[in-house]
C-alpha positions in Angstrom: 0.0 0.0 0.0 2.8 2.4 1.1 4.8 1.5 -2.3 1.4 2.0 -3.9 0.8 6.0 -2.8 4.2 7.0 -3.5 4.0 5.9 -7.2 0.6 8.0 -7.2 2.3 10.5 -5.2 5.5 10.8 -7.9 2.7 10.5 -10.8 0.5 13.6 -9.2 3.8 15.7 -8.5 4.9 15.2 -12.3 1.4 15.6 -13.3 2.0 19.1 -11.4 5.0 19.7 -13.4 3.6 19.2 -16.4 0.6 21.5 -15.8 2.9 24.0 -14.8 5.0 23.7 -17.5 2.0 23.9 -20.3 1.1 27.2 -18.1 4.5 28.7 -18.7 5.0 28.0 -22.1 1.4 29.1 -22.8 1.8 32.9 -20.9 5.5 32.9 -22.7 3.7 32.4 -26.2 0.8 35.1 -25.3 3.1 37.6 -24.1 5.2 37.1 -27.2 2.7 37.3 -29.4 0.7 40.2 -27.8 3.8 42.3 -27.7 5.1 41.5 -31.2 1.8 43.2 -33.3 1.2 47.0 -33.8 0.0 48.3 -36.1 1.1 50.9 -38.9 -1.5 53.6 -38.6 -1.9 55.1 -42.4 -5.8 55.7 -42.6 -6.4 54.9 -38.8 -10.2 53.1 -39.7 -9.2 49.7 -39.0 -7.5 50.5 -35.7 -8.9 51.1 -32.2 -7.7 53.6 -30.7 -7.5 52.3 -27.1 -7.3 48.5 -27.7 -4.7 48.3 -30.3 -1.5 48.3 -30.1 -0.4 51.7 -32.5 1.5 54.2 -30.5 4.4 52.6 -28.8 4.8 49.5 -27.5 1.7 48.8 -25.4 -2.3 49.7 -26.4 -3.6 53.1 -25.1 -6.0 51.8 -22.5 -2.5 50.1 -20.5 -0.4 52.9 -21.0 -3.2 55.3 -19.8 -6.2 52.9 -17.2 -7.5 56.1 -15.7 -8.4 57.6 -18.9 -9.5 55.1 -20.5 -12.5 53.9 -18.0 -13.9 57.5 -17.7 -13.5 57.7 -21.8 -16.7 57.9 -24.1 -14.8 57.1 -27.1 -13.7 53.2 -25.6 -14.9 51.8 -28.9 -13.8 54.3 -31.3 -11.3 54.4 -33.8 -8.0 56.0 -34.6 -9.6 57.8 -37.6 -13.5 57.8 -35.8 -11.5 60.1 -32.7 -9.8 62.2 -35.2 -12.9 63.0 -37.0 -14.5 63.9 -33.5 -12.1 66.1 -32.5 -11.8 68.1 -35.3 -9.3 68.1 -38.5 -6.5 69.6 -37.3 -5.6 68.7 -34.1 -6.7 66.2 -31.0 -9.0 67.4 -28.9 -10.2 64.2 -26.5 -13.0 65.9 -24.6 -15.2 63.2 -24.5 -15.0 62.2 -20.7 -18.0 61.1 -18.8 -16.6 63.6 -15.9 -14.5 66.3 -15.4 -10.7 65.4 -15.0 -8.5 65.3 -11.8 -5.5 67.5 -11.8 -3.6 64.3 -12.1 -5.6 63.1 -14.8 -5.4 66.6 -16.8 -1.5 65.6 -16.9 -1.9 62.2 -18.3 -4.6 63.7 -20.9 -1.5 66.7 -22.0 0.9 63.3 -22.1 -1.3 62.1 -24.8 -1.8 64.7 -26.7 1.6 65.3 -26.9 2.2 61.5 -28.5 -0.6 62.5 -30.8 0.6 66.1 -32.1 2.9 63.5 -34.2 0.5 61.0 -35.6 -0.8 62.4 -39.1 -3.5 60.4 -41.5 -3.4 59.5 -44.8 -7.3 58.3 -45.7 -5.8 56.9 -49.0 -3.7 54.2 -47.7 -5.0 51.4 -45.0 -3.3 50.8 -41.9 -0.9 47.7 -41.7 -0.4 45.0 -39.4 3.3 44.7 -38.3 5.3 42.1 -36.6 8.0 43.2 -34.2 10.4 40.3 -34.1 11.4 40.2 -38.0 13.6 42.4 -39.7 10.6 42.8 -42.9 7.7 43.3 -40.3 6.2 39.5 -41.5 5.2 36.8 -38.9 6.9 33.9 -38.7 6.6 30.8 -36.1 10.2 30.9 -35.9 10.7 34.6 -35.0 8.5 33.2 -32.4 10.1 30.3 -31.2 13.9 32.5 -31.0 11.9 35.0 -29.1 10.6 32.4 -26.7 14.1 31.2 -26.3 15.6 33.9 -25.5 12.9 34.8 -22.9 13.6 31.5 -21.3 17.4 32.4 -21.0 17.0 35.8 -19.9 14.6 34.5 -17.0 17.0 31.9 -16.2 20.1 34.2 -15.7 17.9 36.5 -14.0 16.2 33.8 -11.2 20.1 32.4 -10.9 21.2 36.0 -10.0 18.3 36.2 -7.8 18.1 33.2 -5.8 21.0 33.3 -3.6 19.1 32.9 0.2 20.9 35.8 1.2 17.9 37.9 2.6 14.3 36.2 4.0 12.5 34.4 0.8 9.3 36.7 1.0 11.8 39.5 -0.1 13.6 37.5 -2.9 9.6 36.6 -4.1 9.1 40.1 -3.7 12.5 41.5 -6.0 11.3 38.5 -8.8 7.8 39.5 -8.9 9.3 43.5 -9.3 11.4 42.6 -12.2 8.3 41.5 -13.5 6.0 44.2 -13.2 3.8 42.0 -10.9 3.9 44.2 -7.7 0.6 45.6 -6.8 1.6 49.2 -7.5 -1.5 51.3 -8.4 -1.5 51.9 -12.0 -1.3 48.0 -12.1 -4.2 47.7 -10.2 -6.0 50.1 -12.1 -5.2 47.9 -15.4 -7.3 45.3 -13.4 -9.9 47.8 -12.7 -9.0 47.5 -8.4 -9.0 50.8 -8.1 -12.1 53.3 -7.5 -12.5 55.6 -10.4 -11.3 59.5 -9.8 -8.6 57.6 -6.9 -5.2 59.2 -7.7 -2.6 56.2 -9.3 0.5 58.9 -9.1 3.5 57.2 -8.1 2.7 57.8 -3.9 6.7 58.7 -3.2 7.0 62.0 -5.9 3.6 62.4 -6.9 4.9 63.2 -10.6 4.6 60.0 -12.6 2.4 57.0 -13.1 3.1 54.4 -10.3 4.2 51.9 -12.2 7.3 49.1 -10.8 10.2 50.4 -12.7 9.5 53.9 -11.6 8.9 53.5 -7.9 11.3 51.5 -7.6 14.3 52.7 -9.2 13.4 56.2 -11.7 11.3 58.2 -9.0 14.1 60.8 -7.5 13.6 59.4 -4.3 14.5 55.8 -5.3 17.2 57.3 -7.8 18.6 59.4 -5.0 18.4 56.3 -2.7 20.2 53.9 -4.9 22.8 56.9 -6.0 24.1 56.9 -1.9 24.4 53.3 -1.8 26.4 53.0 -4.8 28.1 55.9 -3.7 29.3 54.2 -0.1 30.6 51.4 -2.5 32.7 53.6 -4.8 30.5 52.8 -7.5 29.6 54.9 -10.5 26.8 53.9 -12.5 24.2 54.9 -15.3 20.3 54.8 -14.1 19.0 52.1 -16.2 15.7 51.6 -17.8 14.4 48.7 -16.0 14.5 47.1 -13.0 15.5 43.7 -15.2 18.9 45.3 -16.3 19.4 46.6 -12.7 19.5 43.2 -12.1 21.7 41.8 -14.5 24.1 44.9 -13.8 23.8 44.4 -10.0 24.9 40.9 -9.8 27.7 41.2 -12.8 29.4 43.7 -11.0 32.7 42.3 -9.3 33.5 42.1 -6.2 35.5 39.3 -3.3 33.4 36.5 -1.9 32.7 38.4 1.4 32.4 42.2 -0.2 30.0 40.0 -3.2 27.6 39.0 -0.5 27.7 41.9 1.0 27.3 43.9 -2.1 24.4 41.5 -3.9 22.4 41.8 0.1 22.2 45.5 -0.7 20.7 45.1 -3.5 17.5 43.3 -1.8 17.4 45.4 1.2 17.4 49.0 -1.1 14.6 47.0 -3.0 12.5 46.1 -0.3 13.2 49.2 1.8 11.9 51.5 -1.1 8.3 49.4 -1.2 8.4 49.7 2.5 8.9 53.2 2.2 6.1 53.5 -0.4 3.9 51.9 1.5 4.4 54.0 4.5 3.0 57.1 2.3 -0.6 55.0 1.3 
């Protein structure tokens, strides 16, 4: 009997593994494919203007929650908004309420992308893939992309796990890298929280709180990571995520003792700044 529920035992824990492992590769292939389309806006009818990836790298209604859920024009088109606000500039007034003061900023952000998107109604917008060099899809621009998603996160969890600090705060550094901390512009993507509630990074007020930024570009995080680096001798560039933070971090180096002591720093910074954060909610 005993032999008996530890062959069920290994067969449920593989089962486990394989379950998790359809999960991963699953996400890994949505997230690749989500982020490879946008779309070349020439006529602007086919596009949506918040759902559809056409000004940057991410749709509208991620880059900009708030405005989106008080929007009237959710279903509208590129060229449909245009036409609405007129044929020479964007005007989005369409708003089911007034704006907040931080709202009016994110609204002046937009237009300012905008001011450089010009129509042509004689040509049709064009569907682009990101990962080729002639903008055509391919299931093995895919698969490189996947593999090289699955390196990166391997370097990146090897440089991470190191039991150097408590595990809830190496979690906490992997789900940051990630953009999975529950800052509030990504809970207002989920729709967590209440409309008209500010979603302004909470330490400088100034930006959207998004990971990256309240955790390394707000100037109180830049400041903070600029004296520790600085009580190491260290010079350093700000960099644009908290992934190459990471890779930069833990490349650096140092002896055995001072590379302990050094890579601990990196997770107690990390974790003090959300601590910090929290403290002003």
């Amino acid at each position: 009997m005993r032999e008996s529920r530890e062959v069920c035992s290994k067969e449920e824990e593989e089962e486990k593994k394989k379950k998790g492992l359809k999960r991963d590769l699953s996400s890994s292939i949505g997230s690749i494919l989500s982020e490879g389309f946008r779309i070349q806006v020439h006529s602007g009818t086919e596009t949506s203007f918040w759902g559809h990836v056409w000004l940057g790298d991410r749709s509208l209604k991620e880059e900009f929650p708030r405005l989106f859920l008080i929007s009237n024009q959710r279903e509208s088109s590129v060229s449909l908004v245009k036409q609405e606000s007129g044929d020479m500039v964007w005007n989005l007034h369409y708003w089911k309420r007034r704006l907040n003061v931080w709202e009016t900023n994110q609204s002046e952000e937009l237009h300012r992308r905008l001011e450089l998107v010009n129509l042509d109604q004689s040509k049709r917008d064009v569907l682009q893939w990101k990962w080729t060099d002639d903008k055509r899809f391919s299931s093995k621009s895919v698969y490189n992309q996947w593999e090289q998603t699955v390196h990166s996160r391997n370097v990146l969890l090897g440089s991470l796990w190191k039991n150097l600090c408590p595990p809830k705060v190496e979690i906490f550094s992997w789900m940051a890298i990630q953009e999975r901390v529950s800052t509030r512009s990504v809970l207002s993507s989920r729709n967590i929280v209440p409309e008209g509630q500010s979603i302004s990074c909470r330490l400088c007020s100034l930006h959207l709180e998004m990971p990256d930024h309240v955790l390394l570009h707000c100037q109180f995080s830049w400041k903070t990571w600029s004296v520790i680096l600085d009580w190491w001798h260290v010079t350093w560039v700000c960099p644009e995520t908290l992934s190459d933070l990471v890779r930069w971090w833990f490349d650096t180096r140092f002896r055995n003792l001072e590379k302990n002591v050094w890579e601990a720093s990196f997770y107690a910074t990390l974790w003090s700044l959300w601590l910090a954060r929290n403290d002003c909610v």
